[in-house]
TORTOR-404622 format. One record per residue (C-alpha): x, y, z; residue number from 1. Coordinates in Angstrom, 2 decimals. Layout:
<sites>
+---------+---------+---------+-----+
|       x |       y |       z |   k |
+---------+---------+---------+-----+
|       X |       Y |       Z | NUM |
...
+---------+---------+---------+-----+
</sites>
This chain:
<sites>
+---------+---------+---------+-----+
|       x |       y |       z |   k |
+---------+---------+---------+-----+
|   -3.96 |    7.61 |  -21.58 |   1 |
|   -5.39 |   10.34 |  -21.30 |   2 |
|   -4.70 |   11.15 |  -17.32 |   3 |
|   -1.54 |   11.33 |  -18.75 |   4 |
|   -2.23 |   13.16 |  -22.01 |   5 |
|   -3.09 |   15.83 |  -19.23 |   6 |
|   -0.25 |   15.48 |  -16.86 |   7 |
|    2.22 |   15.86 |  -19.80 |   8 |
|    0.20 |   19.14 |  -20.88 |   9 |
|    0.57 |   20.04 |  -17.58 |  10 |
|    4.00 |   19.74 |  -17.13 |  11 |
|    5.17 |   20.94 |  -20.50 |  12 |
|    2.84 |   24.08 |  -19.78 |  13 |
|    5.00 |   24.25 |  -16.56 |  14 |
|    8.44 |   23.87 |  -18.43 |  15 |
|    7.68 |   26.87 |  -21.02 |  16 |
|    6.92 |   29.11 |  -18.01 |  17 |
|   10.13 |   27.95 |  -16.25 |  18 |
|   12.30 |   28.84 |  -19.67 |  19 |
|   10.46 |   32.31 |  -19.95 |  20 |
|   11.25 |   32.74 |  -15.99 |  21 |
|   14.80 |   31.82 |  -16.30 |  22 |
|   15.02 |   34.21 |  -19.73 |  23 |
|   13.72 |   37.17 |  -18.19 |  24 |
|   15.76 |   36.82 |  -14.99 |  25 |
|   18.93 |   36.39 |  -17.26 |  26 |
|   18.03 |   39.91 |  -19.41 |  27 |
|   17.09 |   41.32 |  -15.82 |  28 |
|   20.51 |   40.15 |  -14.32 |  29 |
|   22.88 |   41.57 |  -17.66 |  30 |
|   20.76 |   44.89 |  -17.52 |  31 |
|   21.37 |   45.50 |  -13.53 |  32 |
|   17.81 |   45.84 |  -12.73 |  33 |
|   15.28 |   44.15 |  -10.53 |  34 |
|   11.81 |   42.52 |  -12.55 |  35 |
|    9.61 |   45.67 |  -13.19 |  36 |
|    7.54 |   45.01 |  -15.52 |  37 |
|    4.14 |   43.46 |  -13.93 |  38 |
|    4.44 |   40.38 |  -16.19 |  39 |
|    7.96 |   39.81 |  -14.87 |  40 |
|    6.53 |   39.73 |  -11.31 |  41 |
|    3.48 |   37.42 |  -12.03 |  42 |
|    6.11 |   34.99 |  -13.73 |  43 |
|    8.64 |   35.14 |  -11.03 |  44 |
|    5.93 |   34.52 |   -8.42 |  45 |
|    4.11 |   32.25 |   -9.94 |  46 |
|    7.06 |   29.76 |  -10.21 |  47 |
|    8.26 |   30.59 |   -6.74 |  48 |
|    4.64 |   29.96 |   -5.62 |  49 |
|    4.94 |   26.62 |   -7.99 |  50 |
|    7.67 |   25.20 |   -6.06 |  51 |
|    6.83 |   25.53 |   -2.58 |  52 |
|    4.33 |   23.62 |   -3.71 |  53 |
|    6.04 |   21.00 |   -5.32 |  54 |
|    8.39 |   20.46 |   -2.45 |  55 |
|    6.11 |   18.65 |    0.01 |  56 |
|    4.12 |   16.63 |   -2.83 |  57 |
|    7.80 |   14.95 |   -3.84 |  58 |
|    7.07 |   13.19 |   -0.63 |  59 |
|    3.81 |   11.90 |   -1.62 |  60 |
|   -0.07 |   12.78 |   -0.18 |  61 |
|   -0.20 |   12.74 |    3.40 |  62 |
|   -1.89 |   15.12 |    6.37 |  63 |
|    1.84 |   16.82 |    6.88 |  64 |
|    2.61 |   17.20 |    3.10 |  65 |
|   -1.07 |   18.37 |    2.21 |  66 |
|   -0.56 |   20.98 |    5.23 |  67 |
|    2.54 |   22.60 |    3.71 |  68 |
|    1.34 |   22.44 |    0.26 |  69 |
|   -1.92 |   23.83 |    0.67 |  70 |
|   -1.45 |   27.55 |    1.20 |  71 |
|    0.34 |   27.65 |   -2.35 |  72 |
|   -2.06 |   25.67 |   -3.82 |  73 |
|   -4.57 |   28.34 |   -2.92 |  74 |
|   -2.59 |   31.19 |   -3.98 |  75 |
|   -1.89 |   29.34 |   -7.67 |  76 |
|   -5.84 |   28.70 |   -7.52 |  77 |
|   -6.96 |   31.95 |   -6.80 |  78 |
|   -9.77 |   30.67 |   -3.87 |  79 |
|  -10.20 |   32.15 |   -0.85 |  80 |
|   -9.86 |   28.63 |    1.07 |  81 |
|   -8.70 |   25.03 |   -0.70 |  82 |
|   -9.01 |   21.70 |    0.86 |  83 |
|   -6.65 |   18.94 |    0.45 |  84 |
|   -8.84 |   15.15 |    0.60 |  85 |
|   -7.46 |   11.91 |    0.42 |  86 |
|   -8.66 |    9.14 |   -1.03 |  87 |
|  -11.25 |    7.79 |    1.64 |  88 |
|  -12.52 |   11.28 |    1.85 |  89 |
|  -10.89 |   12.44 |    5.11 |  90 |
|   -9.66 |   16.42 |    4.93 |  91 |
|   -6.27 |   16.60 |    4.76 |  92 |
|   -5.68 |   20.60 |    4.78 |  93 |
|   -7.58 |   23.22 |    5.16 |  94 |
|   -6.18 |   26.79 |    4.12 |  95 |
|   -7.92 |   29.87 |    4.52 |  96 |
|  -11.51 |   31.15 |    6.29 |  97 |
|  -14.45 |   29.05 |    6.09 |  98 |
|  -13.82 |   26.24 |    7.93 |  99 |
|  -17.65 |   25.92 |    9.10 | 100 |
|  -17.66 |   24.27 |    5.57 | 101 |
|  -16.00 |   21.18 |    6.23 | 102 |
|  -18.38 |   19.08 |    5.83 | 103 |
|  -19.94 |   19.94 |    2.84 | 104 |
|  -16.81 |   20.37 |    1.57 | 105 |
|  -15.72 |   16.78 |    2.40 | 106 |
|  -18.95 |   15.82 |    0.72 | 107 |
|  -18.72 |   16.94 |   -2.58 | 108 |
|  -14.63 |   16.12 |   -2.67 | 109 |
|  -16.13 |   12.27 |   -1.91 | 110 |
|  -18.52 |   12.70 |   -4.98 | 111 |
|  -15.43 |   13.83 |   -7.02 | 112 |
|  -13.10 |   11.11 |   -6.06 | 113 |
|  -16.26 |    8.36 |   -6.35 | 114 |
|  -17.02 |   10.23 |   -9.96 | 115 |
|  -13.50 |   10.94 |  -11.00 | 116 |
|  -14.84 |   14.21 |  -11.99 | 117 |
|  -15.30 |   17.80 |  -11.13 | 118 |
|  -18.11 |   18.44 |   -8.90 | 119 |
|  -19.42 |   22.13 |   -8.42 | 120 |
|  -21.69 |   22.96 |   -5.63 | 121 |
|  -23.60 |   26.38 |   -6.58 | 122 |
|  -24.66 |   28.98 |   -3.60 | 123 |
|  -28.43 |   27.59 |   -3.93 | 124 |
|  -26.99 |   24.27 |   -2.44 | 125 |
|  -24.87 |   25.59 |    0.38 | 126 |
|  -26.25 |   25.44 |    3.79 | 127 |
|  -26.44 |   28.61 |    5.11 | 128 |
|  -24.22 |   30.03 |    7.43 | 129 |
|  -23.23 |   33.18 |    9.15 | 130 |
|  -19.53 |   32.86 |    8.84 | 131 |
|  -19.98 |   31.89 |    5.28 | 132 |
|  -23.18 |   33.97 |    3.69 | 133 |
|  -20.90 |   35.41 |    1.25 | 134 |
|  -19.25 |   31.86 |   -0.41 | 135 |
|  -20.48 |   31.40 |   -3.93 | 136 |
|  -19.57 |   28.17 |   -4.66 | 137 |
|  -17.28 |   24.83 |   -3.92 | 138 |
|  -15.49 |   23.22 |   -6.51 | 139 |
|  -13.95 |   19.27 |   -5.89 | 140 |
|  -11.27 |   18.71 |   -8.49 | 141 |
|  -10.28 |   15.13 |   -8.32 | 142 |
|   -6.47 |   14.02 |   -8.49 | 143 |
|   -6.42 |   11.54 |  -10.81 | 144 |
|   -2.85 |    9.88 |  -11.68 | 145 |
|   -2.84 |    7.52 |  -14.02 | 146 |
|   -2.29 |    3.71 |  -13.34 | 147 |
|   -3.08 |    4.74 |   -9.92 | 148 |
|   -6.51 |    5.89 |   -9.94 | 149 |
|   -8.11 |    9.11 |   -7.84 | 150 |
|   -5.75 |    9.92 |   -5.02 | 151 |
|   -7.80 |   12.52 |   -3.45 | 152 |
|   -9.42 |   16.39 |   -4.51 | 153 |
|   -8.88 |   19.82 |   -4.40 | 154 |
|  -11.48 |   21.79 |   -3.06 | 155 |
|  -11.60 |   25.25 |   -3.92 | 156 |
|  -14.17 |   27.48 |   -1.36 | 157 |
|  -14.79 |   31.11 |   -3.92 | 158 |
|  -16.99 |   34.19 |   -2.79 | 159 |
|  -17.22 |   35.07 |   -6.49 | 160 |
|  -18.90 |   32.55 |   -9.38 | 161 |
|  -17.07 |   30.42 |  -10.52 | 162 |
|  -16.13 |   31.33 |  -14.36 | 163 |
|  -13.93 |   29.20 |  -17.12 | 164 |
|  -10.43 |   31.11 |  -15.74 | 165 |
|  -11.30 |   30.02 |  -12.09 | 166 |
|  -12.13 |   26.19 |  -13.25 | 167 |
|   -9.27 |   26.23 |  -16.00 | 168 |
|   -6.79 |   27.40 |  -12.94 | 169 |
|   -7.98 |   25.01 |  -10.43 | 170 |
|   -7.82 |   21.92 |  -13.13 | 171 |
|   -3.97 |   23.03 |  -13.92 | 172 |
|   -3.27 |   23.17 |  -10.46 | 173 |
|   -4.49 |   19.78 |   -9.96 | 174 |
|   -2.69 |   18.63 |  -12.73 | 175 |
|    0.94 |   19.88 |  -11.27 | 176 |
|   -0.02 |   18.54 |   -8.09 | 177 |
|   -0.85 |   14.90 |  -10.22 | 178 |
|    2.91 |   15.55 |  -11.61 | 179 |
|    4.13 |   16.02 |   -8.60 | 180 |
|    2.57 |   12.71 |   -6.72 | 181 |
|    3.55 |   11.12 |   -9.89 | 182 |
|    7.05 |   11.71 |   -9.46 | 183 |
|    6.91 |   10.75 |   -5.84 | 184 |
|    5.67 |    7.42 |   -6.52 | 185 |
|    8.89 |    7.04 |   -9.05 | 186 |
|   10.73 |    7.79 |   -6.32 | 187 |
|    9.37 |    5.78 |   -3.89 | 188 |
|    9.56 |    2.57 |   -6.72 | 189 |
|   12.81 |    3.34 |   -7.52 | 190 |
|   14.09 |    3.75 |   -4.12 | 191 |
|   11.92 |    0.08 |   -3.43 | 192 |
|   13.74 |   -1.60 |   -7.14 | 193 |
|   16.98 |    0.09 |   -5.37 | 194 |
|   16.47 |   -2.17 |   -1.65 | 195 |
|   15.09 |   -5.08 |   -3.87 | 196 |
|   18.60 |   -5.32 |   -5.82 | 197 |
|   20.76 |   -5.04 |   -3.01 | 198 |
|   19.32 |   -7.78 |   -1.37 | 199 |
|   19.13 |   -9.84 |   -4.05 | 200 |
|   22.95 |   -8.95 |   -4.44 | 201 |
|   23.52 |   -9.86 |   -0.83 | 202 |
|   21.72 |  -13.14 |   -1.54 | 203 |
|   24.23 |  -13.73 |   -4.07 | 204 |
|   27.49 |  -13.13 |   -1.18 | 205 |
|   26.25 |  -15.24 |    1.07 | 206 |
|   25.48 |  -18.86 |    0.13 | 207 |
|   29.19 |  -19.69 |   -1.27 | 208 |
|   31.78 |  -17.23 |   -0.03 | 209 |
|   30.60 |  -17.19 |    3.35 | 210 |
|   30.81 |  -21.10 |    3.48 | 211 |
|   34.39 |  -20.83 |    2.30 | 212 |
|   35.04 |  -18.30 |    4.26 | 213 |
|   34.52 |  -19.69 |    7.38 | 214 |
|   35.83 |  -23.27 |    6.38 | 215 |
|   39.15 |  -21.07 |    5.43 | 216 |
|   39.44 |  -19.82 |    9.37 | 217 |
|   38.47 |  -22.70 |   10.64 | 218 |
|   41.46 |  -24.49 |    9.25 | 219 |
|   43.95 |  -21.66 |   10.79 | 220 |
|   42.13 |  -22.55 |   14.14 | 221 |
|   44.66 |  -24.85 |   15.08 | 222 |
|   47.89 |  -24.36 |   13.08 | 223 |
|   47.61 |  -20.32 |   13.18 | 224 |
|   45.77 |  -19.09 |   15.80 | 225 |
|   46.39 |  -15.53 |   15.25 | 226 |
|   45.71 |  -15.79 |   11.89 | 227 |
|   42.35 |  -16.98 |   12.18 | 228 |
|   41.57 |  -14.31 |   14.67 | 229 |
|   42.83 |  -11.63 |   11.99 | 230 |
|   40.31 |  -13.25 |    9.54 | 231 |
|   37.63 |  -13.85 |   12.08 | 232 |
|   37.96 |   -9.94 |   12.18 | 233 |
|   38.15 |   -9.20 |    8.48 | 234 |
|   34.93 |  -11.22 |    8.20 | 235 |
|   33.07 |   -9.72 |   10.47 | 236 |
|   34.18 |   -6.39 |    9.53 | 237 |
|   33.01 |   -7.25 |    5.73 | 238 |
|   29.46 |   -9.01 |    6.62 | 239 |
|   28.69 |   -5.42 |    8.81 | 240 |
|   29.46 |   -3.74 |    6.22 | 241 |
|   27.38 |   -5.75 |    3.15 | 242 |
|   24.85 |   -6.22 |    5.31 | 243 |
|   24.71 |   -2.38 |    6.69 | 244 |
|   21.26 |   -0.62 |    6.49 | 245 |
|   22.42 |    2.58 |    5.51 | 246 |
|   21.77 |    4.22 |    2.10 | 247 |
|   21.75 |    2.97 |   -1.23 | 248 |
|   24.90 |    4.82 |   -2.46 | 249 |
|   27.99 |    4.35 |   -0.95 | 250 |
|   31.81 |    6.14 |   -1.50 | 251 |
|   34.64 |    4.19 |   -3.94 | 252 |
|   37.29 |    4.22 |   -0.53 | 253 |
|   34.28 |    2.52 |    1.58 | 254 |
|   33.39 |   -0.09 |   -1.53 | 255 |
|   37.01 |   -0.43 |   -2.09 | 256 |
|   38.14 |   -1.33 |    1.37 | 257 |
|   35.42 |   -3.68 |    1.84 | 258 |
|   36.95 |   -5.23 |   -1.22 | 259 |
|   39.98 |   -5.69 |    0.05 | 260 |
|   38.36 |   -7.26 |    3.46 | 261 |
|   37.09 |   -9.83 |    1.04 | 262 |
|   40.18 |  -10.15 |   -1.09 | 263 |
|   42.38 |  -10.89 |    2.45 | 264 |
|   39.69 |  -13.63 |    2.99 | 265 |
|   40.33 |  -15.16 |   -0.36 | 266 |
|   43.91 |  -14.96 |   -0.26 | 267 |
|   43.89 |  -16.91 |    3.17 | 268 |
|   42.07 |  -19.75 |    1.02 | 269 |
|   43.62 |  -19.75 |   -2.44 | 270 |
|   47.38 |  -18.33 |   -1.31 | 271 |
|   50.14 |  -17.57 |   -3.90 | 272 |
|   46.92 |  -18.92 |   -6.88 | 273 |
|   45.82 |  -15.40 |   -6.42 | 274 |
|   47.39 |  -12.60 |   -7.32 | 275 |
|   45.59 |   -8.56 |   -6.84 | 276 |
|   46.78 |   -5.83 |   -8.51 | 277 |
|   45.33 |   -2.07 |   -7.33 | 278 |
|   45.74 |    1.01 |   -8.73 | 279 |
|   43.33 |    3.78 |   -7.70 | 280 |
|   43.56 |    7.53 |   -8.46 | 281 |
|   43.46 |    9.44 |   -5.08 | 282 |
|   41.27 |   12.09 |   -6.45 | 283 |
|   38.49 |    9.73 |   -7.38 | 284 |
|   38.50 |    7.83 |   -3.81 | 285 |
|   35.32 |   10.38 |   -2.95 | 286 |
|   33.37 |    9.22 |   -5.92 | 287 |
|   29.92 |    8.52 |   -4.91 | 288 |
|   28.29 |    5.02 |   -6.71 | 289 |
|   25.53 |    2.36 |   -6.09 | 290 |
|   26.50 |    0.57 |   -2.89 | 291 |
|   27.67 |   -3.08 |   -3.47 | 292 |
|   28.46 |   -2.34 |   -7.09 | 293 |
|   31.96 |   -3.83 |   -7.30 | 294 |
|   31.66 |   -6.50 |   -5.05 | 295 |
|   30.24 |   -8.70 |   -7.82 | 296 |
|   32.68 |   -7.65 |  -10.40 | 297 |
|   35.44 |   -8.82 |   -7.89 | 298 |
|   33.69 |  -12.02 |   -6.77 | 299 |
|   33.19 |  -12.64 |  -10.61 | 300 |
|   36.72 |  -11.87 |  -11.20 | 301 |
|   38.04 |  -14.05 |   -8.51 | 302 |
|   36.17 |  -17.00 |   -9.40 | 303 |
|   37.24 |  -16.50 |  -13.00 | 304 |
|   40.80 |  -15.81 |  -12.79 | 305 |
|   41.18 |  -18.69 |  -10.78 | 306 |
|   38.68 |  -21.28 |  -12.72 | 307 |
|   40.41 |  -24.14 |  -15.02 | 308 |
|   43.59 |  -23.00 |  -14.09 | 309 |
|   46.34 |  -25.26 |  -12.54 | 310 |
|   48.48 |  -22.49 |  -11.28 | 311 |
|   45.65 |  -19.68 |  -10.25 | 312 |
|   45.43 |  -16.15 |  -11.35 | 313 |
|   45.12 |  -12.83 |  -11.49 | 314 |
|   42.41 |   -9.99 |  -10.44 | 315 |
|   43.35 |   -6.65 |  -11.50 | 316 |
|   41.21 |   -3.20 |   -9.97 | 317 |
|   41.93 |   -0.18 |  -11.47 | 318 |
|   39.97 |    3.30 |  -10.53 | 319 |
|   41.31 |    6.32 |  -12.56 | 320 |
|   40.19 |   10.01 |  -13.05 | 321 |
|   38.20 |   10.85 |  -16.65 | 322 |
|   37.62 |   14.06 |  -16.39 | 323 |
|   34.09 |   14.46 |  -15.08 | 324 |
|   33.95 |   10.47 |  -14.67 | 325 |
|   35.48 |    7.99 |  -13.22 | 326 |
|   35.92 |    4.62 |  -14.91 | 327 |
|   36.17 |    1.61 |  -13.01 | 328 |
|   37.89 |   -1.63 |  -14.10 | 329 |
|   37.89 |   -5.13 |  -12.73 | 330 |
|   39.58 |   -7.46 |  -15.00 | 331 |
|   40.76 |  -11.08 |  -14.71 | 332 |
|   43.43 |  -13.60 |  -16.67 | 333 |
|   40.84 |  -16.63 |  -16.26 | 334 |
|   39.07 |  -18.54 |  -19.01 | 335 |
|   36.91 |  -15.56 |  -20.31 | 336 |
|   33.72 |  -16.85 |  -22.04 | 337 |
|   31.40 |  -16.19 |  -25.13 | 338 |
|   30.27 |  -12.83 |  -25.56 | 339 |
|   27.84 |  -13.57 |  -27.09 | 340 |
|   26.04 |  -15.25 |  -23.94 | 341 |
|   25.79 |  -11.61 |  -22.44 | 342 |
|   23.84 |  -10.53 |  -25.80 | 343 |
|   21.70 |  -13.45 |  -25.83 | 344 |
|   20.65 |  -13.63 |  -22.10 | 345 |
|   21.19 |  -17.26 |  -21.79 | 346 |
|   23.01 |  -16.20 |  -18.26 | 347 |
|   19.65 |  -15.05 |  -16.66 | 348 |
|   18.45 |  -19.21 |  -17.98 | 349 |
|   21.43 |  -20.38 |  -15.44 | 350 |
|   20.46 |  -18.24 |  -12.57 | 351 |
|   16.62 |  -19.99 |  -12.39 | 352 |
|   18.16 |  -23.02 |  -12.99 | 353 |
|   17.12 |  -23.66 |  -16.96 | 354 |
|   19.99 |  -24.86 |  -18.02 | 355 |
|   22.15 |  -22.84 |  -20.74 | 356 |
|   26.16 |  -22.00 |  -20.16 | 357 |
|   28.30 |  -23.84 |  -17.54 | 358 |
|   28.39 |  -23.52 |  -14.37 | 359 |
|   31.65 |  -21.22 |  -14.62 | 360 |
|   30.18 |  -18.76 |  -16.85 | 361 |
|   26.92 |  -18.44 |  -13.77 | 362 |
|   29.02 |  -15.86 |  -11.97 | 363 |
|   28.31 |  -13.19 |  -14.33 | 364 |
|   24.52 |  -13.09 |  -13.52 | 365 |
|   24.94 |  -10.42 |  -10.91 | 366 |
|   26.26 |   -8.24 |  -14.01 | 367 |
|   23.01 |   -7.47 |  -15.17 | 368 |
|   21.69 |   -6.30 |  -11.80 | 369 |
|   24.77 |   -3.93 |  -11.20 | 370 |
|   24.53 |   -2.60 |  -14.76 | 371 |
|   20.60 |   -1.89 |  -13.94 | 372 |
|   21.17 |   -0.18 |  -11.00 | 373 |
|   24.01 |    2.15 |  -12.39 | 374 |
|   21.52 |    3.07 |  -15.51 | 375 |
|   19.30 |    4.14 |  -13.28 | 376 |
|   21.23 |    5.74 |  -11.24 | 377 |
|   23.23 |    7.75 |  -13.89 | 378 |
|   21.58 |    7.22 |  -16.96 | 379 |
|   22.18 |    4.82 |  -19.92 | 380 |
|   25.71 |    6.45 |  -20.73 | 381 |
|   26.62 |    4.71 |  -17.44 | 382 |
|   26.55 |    0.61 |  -17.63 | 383 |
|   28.72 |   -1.70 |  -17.45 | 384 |
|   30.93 |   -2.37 |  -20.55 | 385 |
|   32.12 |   -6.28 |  -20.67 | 386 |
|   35.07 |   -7.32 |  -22.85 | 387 |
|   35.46 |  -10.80 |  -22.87 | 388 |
|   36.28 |  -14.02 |  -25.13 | 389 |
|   37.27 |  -17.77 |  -24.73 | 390 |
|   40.45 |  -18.40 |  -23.07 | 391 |
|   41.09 |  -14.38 |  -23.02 | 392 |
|   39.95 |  -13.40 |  -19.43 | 393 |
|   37.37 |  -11.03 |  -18.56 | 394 |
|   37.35 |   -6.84 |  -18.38 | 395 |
|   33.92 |   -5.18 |  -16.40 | 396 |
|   34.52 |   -1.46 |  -16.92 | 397 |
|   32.35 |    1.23 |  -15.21 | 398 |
|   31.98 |    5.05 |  -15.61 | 399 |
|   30.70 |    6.73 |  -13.07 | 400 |
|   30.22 |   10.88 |  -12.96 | 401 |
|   32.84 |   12.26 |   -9.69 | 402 |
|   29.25 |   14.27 |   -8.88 | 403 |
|   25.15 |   13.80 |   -9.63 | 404 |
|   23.05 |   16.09 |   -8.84 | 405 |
|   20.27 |   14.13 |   -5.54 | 406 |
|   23.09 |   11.71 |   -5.27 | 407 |
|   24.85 |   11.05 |   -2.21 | 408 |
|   26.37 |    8.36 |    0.62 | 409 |
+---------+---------+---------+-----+
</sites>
């Protein structure tokens, strides 16, 4: 707790300079003038400095990120050289003179990331050299995330002593860079959770509509020819594209006409039982949202509009423009269900097989994973809203913002 007492500290110290940044640069901009004042400067560099910094760290710790982050480390430190370690003590970066110090610097960044503390090595302990006579000291900061352990050090090379603003500056730094890897490892989970979910949703396609699918071609083999090589197409056309490799974010025109791919498939199986109706808002066509996110919805919808009834159904997609949003509806005339089995979770107890609702209501599993991956996509404000009751059909409804910033097919 308290790696990430610190980090927070850290980064809230961060966000207060950012605000006083952005409020002198607004008084600067409505007066006409340029910063001035000294103080203005330091800020304004500082946070430049800052997020150079931060730019190769959002990737994570490796030699290439460590060698574009390092010279703006040092500046925000104040050595004359820094040193970038990893974990297993290997140098990373090295920024400035010095460099005859390697190995000692190496050393003591290994005692740091063994100790998990700062380790200072004073001019009496320096070997001497003549490139280096005038260094003072090293100092190993360790990088220390929490959850994660040490990561690697800092390693600050001074020609002056080492006093409390030096060592306050250098553990700060540390700590932004901590917030920094932090936030890459987010990243690099959620983009992980984000590949894990679409292949658990393509999981879900597979087993039963592409057995139906291809028993439904199969039986125009013969009788329809042409036909079934219209659907052979179709089906190959949708598989590439739910099976694609590309991105985790896709465009409504893309998901939609995949849709309909699958809906022609359908059709050719159920005929006249299934009836589509589509009505999409032009301007929301380029709307940018988790790939694969309606194809559930519309499987759900299909296999519910048509389910206990004699003479079929009725799947209705509608995509219109909200202002900043766009809501999404899929909504079906089938037997609707309990809504109170979506509050209580006794779905998730038919998709591992634990028995709970029947086998009808088991569609709506994959509900839970789309409405995951839009909240984290977009926030909470953007799930999945499900109106539903016995006998009453079904309605999935999803907003989704026309742009997010970092989000894009």
């Amino acid at each position: 707790m308290r790696g990430t007492g610190a980090a927070v500290t850290a980064l809230v110290s961060i966000a207060i300079v950012v605000v006083v940044a952005v409020s002198l640069t607004y008084v600067a901009m409505r007066t006409r003038r340029v910063l001035t004042t000294p103080a203005e400067r330091a800020v304004h560099d500082t946070l430049h400095t800052a997020s150079l910094a931060a730019r190769p760290l959002r990737r994570g710790l490796d030699e290439t990120s460590a060698r574009e982050a390092a010279p703006h480390l040092r500046v925000l430190t104040g050595a004359q050289s820094l040193a970038i370690v990893g974990p297993d003590g290997g140098l990373l970066a090295w920024t400035g003179p010095h460099e005859a110090l390697s190995a000692q610097v190496t050393a003591a960044a290994g005692r740091a990331v063994d100790g998990g503390r700062r380790v200072l090595v004073g001019h009496a302990d320096l070997e001497r050299g003549a490139d280096h006579h005038e260094v003072r000291a090293l100092v190993a900061q360790p990088l220390l995330i929490e959850g994660t352990g040490v990561v690697g050090a800092l390693v600050a090379v001074t020609t002056t002593e080492p006093g409390p603003a030096m060592l306050g500056a250098l553990t700060e730094v540390a700590r932004y860079a901590c917030g920094q890897l932090e936030l890459a490892d987010l990243d690099s989970s959620r983009a992980r959770l984000d590949r894990a979910e679409v292949r658990a949703l393509r999981a879900q396609i597979s087993p039963h509509f592409i057995y139906n699918a291809l028993g439904t071609i199969a039986s125009f083999v013969r009788t329809d020819p042409e036909r079934a090589r219209e659907l052979v197409l179709e089906f190959a056309d949708f598989t590439r594209y739910s099976f694609r490799s590309a991105g985790e974010y896709t465009v409504l025109s893309d998901e939609l006409r995949n849709i309909d791919r699958y809906l022609t498939l359908e059709r050719a199986r159920f005929g006249d039982n299934l009836q589509v109706r589509l009505q999409v808002a032009p301007e929301v066509l380029s709307v940018v949202l988790p790939f694969l996110a309606l194809q559930p919805l519309v499987e759900n919808a299909v296999r519910h509009g048509l389910s206990g009834k004699t003479d079929g159904g009725t799947v209705s997609i509608v995509a219109s423009d909200a202002g900043p949003d766009c809501v999404i509806s899929v909504e079906d005339d089938g037997v609707g269900m309990d809504p109170e089995l979506l509050r209580s979770g006794e779905l998730d107890a038919v998709a591992s097989g634990t028995g709970g609702p029947s086998a009808s209501e088991a569609a709506h599993v994959g509900l839970a994973n789309v409405d995951d991956r839009l909240r984290a996509a977009f926030g909470n404000d953007y799930g999945l809203v499900v109106e539903t009751a016995p006998g009453a059909g079904t309605k999935v409804s999803m907003r989704v913002p026309k742009f997010r910033p970092g989000i894009r097919a």
